[in-house]
C-alpha positions as CSV (number, residue, x, y, z in Angstrom):
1,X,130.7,93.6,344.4
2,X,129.5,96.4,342.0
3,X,129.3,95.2,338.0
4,X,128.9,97.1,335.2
5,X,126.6,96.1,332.7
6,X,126.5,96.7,329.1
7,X,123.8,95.3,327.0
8,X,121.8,94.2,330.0
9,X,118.1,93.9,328.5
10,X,119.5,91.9,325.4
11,X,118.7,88.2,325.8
12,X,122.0,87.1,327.4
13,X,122.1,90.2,329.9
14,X,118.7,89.9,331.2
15,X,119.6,86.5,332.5
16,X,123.0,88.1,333.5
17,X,121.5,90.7,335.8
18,X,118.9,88.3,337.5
19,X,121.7,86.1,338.4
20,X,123.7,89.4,339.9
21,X,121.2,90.7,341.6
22,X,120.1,87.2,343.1
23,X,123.7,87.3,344.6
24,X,123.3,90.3,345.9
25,X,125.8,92.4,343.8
26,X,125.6,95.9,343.5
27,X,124.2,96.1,339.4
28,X,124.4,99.2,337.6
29,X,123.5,99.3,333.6
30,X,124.6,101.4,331.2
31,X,122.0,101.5,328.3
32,X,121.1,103.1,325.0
33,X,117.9,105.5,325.0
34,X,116.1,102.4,323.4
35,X,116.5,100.4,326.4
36,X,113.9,97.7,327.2
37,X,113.3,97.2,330.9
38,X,110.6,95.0,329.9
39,X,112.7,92.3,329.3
40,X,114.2,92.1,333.1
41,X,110.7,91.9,334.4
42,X,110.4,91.6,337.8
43,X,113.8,92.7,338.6
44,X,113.3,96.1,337.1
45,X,114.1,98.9,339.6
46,X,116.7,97.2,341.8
47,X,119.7,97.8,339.8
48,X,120.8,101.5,338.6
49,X,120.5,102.4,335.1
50,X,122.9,105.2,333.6
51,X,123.3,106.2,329.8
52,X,126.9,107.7,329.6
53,X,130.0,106.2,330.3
54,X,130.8,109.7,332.9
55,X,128.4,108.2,335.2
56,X,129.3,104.9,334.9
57,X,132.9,105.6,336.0
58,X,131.1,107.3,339.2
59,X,129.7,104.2,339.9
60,X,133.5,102.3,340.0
61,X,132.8,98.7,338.9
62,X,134.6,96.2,340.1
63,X,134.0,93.9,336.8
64,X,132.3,95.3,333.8
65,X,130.3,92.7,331.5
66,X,130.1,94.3,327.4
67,X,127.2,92.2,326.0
């Protein structure tokens, strides 16, 4: 499934996207120029990151978490 994430580095949606990923989804996040991939640690780099909603709608989510 391919999920949309908003807000995906903020304490809830760091947890969110590990458990995504882990089941295999497709992950794409949609963040703010102050992103912090520091937060999702070892995950960083297996989901796609995009910081306009254009490009997110490319990516045609399935189910779109706003955290």
């Amino acid at each position: 499934m391919r999920v949309l994430v908003t807000g995906g580095s903020g304490f809830l949606g760091c947890h969110l996207v590990r458990r995504l990923l882990g089941d295999e989804h497709r992950v794409m996040l949609l963040a703010s120029p102050r992103f912090r991939a520091a937060r999702l640690g070892d995950v960083e780099g297996r989901y796609e990151l995009v910081s306009n909603a254009a490009e997110a709608a490319r990516f045609r989510p399935d189910v779109i978490y706003h955290l």
